[in-house]
C-alpha positions in Angstrom: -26.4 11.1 -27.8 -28.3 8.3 -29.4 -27.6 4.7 -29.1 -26.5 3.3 -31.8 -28.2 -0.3 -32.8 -25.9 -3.0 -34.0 -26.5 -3.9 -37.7 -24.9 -6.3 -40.7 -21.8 -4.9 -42.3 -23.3 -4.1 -45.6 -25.7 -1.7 -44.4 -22.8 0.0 -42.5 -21.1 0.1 -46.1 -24.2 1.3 -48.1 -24.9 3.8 -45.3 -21.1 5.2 -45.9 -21.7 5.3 -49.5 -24.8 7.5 -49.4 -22.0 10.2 -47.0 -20.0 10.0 -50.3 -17.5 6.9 -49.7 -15.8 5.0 -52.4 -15.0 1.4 -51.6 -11.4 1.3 -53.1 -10.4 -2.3 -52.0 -11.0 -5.2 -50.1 -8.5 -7.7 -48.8 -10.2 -11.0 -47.4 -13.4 -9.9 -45.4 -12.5 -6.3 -44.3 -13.5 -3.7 -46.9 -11.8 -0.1 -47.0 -13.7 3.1 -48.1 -12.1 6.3 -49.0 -14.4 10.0 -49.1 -14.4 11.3 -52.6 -13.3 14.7 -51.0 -11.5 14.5 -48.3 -8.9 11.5 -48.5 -8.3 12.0 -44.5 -11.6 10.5 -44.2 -11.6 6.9 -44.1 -13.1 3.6 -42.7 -12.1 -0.5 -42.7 -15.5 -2.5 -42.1 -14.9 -5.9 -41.2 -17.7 -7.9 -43.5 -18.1 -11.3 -41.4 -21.2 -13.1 -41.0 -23.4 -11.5 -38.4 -23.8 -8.0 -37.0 -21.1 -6.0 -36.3 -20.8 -4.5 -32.9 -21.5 -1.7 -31.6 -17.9 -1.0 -30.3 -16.6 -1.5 -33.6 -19.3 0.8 -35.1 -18.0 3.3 -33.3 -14.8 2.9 -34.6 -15.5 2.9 -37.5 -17.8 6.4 -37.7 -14.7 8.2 -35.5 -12.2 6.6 -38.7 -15.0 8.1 -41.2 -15.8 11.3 -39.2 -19.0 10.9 -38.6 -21.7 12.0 -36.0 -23.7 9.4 -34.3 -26.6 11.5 -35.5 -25.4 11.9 -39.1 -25.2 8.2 -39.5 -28.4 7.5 -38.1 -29.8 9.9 -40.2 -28.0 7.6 -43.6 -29.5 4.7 -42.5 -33.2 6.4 -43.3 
C-alpha cells in the first residue's frame, strides 16, 4: 500500500471533486461532499490552516470510498 503524504485541505477537496464529489455545504471550517451517484458515498474535510493529517486523510478516503491508490492517482 502506498504512503500517503500529508497535504492542505483544498487539494484533498479538488482531488474529491475530480472522483465526482459535489460540495453541498459547509458549516464553519469543515466542508461536506456528497458523490453525484452514489449518495452513501461521502466525506467531511476539516479546512484549517495547515496540512491535514495523515490519520485524518484516511478517514476521510474510508467515508468517500476510496483506494489509497485511486486517490493518489486524483492528485496527478
Amino acid at each position: 500500500m502506498s504512503k500517503l503524504p500529508s497535504l492542505p485541505a483544498h487539494d484533498i477537496i479538488r482531488a474529491l471533486q475530480k472522483a465526482g464529489f459535489k460540495i453541498v455545504r459547509q458549516r464553519g471550517s469543515h466542508v461536506r461532499l456528497v458523490h453525484a451517484y452514489d449518495q452513501s458515498r461521502y466525506a467531511t474535510v476539516a479546512v484549517h490552516g495547515g496540512d491535514v493529517p495523515r490519520m485524518n486523510l484516511v478517514s476521510i478516503l474510508r467515508q468517500a470510498k476510496i483506494s489509497t491508490e485511486e486517490f493518489l492517482e486524483l492528485l496527478l
